[in-house]
N, C-alpha and C positions, 0 to 999 in steps of 0.2 A: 665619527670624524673628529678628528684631534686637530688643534691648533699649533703653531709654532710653540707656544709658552707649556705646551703639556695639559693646557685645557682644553675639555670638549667644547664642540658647538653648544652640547644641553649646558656646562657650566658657565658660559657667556649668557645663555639666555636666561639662564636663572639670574646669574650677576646683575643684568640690566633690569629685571621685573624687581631684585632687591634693588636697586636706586631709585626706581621711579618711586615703589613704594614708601620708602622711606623719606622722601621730598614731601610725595603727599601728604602725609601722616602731621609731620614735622610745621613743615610750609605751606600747605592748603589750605583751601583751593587754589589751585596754578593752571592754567592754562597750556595746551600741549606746547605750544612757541616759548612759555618759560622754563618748561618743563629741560629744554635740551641745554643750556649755559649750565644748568645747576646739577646737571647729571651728567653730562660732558657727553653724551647721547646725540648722533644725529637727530635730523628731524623723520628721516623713514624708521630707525631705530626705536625714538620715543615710540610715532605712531602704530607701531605693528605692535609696541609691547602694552600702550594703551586699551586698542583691542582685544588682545587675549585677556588682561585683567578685567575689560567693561565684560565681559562676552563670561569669567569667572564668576561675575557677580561681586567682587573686591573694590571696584573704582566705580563712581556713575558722576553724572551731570549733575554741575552748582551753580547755575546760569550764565550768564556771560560776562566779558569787560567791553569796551571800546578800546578797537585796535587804534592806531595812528594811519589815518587816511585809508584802513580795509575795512574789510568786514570784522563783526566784530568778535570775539573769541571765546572761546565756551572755555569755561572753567570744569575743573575736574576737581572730585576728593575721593577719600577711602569710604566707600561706606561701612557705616558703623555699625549697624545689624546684620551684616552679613557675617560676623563670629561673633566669639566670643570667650572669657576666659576665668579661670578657678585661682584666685588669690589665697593661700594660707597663712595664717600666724601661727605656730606652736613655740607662743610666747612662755613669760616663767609662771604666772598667773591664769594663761585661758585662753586656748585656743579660738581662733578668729577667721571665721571663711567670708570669703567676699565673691561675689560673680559680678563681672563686669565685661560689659559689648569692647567692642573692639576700638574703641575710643576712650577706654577705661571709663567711661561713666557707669557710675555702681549700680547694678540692676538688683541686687536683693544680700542681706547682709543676716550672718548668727553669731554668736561667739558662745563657748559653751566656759565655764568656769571651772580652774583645776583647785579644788581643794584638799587638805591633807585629812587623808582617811584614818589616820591612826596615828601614833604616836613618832614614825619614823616621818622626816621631813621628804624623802624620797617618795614615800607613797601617794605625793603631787604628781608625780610624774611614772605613775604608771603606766608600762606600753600599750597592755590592752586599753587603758580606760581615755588616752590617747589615740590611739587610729579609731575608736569607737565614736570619740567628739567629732574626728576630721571627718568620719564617714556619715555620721548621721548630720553635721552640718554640710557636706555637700551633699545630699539628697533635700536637706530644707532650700537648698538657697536655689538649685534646678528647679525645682518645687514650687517656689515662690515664682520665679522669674518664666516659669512655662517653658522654658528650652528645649529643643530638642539636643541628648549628648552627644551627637552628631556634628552640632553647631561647636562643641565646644576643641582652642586649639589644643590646649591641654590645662595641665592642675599645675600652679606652680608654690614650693611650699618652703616656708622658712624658718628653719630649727637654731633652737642654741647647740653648738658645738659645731664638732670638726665631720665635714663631709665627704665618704670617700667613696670611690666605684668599684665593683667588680662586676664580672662576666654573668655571672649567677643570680647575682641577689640587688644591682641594678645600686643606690643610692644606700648607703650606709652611716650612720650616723652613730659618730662619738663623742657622746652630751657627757663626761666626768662632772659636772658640775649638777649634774642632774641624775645622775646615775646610771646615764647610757650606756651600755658598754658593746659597740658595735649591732646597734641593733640596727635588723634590714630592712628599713622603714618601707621604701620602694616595695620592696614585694610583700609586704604585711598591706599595704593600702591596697596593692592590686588584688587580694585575694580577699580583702573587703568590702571596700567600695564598689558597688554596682552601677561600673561605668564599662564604655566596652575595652577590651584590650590593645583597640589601637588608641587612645587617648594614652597621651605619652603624659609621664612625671617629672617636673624640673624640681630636687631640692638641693637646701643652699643654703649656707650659712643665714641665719637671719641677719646681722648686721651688713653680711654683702647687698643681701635684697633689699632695704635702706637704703646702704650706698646708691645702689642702680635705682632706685625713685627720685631720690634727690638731685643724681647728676642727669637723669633724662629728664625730669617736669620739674625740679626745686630748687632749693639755693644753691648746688652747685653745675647749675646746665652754663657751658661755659666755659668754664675753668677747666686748666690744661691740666691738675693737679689736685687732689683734695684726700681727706682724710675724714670720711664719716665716722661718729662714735654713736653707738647706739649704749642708753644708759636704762637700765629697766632692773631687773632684783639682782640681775651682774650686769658685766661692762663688754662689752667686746667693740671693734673696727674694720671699717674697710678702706684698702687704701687704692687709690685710683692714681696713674701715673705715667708719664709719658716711656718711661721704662719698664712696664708692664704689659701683656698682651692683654690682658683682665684684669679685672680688679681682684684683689685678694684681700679675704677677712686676715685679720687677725689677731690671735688671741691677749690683746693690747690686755683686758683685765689681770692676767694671770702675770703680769711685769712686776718685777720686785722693789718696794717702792722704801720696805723698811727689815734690813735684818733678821731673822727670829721676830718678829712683829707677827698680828693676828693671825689668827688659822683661818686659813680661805676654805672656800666649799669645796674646794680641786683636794685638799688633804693637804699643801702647803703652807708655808708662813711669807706672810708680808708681800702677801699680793694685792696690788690696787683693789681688785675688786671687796678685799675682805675691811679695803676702808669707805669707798664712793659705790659701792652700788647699794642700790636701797635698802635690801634685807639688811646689809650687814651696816650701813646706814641706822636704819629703826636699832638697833642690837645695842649701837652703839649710842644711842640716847637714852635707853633704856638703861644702860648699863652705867651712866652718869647720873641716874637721878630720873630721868622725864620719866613723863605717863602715856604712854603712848593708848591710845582710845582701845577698850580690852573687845575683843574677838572682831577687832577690825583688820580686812583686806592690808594688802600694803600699801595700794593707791591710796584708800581712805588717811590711812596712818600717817602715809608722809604728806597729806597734806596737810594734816592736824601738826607735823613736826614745823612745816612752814609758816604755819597761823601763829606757833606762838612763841617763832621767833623773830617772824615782821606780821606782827597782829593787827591788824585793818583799823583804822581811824586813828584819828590823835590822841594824844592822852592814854592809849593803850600800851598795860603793863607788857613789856619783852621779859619772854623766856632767857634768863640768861644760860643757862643751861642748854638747851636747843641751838640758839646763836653759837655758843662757842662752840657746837658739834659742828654745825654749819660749817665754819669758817674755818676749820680744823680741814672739813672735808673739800673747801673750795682751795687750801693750800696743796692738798695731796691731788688735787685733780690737776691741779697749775702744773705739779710735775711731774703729771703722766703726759700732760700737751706737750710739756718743754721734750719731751724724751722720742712722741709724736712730730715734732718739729725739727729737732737734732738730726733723726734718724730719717726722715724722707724727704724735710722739706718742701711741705706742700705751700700751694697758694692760698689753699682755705681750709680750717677745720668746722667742720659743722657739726652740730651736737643735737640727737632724736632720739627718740625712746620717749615713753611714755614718764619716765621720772627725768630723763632729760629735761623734756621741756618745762616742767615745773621749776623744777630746781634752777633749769637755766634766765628765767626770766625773774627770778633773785639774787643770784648773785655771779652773772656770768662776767661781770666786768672783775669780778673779782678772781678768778679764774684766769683772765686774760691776765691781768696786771702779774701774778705768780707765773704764769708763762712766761712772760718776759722778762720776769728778773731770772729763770730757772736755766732759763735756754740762749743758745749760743745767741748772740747781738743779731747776724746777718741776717739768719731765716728768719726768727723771730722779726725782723723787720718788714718782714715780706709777707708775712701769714695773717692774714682776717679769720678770727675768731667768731662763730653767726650760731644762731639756733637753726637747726631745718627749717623749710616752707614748710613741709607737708602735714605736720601734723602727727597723731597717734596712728595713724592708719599706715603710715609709710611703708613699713615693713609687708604689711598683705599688697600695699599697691605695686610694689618693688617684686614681690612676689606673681602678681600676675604676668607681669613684664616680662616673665623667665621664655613662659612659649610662645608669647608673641614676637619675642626677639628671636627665638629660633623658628615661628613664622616667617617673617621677615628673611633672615638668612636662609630659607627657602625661596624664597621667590615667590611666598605666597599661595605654595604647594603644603596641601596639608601631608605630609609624609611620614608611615607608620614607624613607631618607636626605635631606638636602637641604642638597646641596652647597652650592648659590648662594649661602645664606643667609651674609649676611658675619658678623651676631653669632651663633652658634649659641644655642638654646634652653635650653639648660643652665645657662647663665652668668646664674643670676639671682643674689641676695646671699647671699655663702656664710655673711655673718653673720646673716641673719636663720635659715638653717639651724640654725647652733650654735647656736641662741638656743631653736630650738624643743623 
């Protein structure tokens, strides 16, 4: 049966089991009488769709309130054990699996470590030895956490580079910076991983799945606008926007910031990333003079680059050396913001990644202030400059989010895969989420 609008009856009742759930999730516990203002839901409407959710096993009893002069009112939530979800990082350093209940509380965590096997700096990022870490970290973390893969909504997973779909091969992935070159990541995991076939795959830029952590649970839930950067051994961003249907990453690092300037990883010159992201960061201290700590990680390295240019106590000798790389690298980030600010004008720029947050919590004011002399007067006036809430993990938590937002946009119907589809189901406006 079809409606005036060209919707079925089943696409109404899906629509209303996605509001309720969403309220719950969001604003719970609520009560079925709050439940109908906030979802614009009659009161038989709520109730029928409360039922088929308690009756799913999705929603149960959180005790009661006191009504005004009745009886008093049973609260409702999502319950939280009833799923559950597969978070990935296939970060520039180490892959990172996370499982977590349907409340995103972490139920069991791995990260497997990408090191260079040889002499080629590519050989970090080999395919095989890649879906190898993602498959044998999801068998540790189901493992640990006792799941049945039945409970799980699906895997959601977040790459460097550009993500695209076909009919065939499902989720394809073009990491240039990494050496990707269209590889079909979706069906390499399904024909490794020993999960069943109908667990579906959500991947996605990594910086987008950031974005979506921070504007659903972190510093940008909220804001009608925002522009996440995620900083780790490159640079990339997502941008979130009221003229957007989704948020879209964008390849913000590969912006030309200088001329014939340094060779980036991409095989260019004079791309931001080949000045502020970390690898070419360290390269670049090294290449003035510093010592960067020998057959140390990058994380270790730039933390050793920050000690000894703001070296802990008084009376401690500064790197001057280090300092000026610093401050060289917080003017070039100033005006990749200013260029972030010109071009979208957002409300808030927020800055995550694992070298983010380090670096931001030394010298982010400095950063802002090159923003603002870089970039036009008005936006700039309007733009708040913040580090993430969340933390290093954002990107796996952002990544879990994938299937439970296309959860969600079910109706709470767990619904087998569909590869063909070119926009996936998930990808509705992750501002109107923060919003809610």
């Amino acid at each position: 049966m079809r409606v005036r609008s060209g919707r079925t009856v089943r696409d109404l009742r899906r629509e209303n089991r996605t509001a309720v759930l969403q309220r719950l999730y969001f604003d719970g516990p609520l009560s079925r009488f709050s439940l109908g203002p906030v979802t614009g839901l009659s009161s038989g409407s709520v109730s029928n769709v409360v039922a088929e959710l308690v009756a799913d096993g999705l929603v149960e009893e959180a005790g009661s309130v006191d009504s005004a002069g009745g009886r008093p009112r049973t609260l409702l939530r999502i319950r939280q054990d009833s799923a559950c979800m597969i978070g990935v990082d296939i970060g520039e350093t180490r892959v990172r699996v996370e499982l977590f209940d349907l409340a995103l509380t972490e139920l069991a965590r791995t990260e497997k470590p990408l090191t260079v096997n040889g002499p080629l700096r590519e050989s970090r990022y080999d395919v095989a030895v890649v879906v190898a870490h993602v498959r044998d970290g999801i068998e540790e973390v189901v493992r640990q956490a006792g799941v049945e893969p039945e409970q799980l909504l699906g895997v959601g997973v977040g790459v460097p580079g550009i993500v695209a779909r076909t009919p065939e091969d499902g989720a394809v992935v073009h990491g240039q910076t990494i050496c990707w070159d269209a590889v079909p990541l979706e069906r390499l995991l399904r024909a490794s991983v020993p999960l069943p076939q109908s667990v579906p795959y959500f991947i996605d830029n990594g910086a987008k799945t950031l974005g979506q952590a921070e504007m659903w649970f972190g510093a940008g839930r909220g804001a009608s606008s925002a522009v996440v950067v995620l900083f780790g051994s490159g640079v990339g961003a997502c941008v979130v926007s009221d003229d957007l249907r989704s948020a879209r990453a964008v390849e913000w690092g590969h912006l030309k910031v200088r001329v014939r300037g340094r060779r980036c990883r991409c095989g260019a010159q004079g791309c931001l990333e080949a000045y502020a992201g970390a690898e070419a960061l360290l390269e670049r201290w090294r290449e003035a003079g510093g010592l960067p700590p020998a057959d140390a990680d990058e994380e270790t390295a730039l933390t050793a680059l920050l000690a000894s240019a703001y070296p802990p106590g008084p009376g401690a000798e500064v790197d001057r050396t280090a300092l000026a790389v610093l401050e060289e690298t917080a003017e070039y980030l100033g005006a990749g913001f200013a260029d972030l600010i010109n071009l979208f004008q957002p409300e808030r720029i927020l800055v995550g990644g694992w070298a983010g947050l380090q670096l931001g919590t030394r010298f982010l004011d400095s950063v802002r202030d090159y923003a603002t002399l870089y970039a036009l007067s008005h936006p700039a006036s309007h733009v708040s400059v913040e580090l993430g809430a969340l933390g290093p993990d954002a990107v796996t938590v952002g990544a879990a989010i994938l299937p439970l937002a296309d959860f969600f946009d079910q109706g709470g119907r767990r619904e087998p895969p569909r590869i063909e589809e070119a926009t996936p189901a998930w990808q509705t406006s992750l501002r109107e989420r923060a919003a809610q």
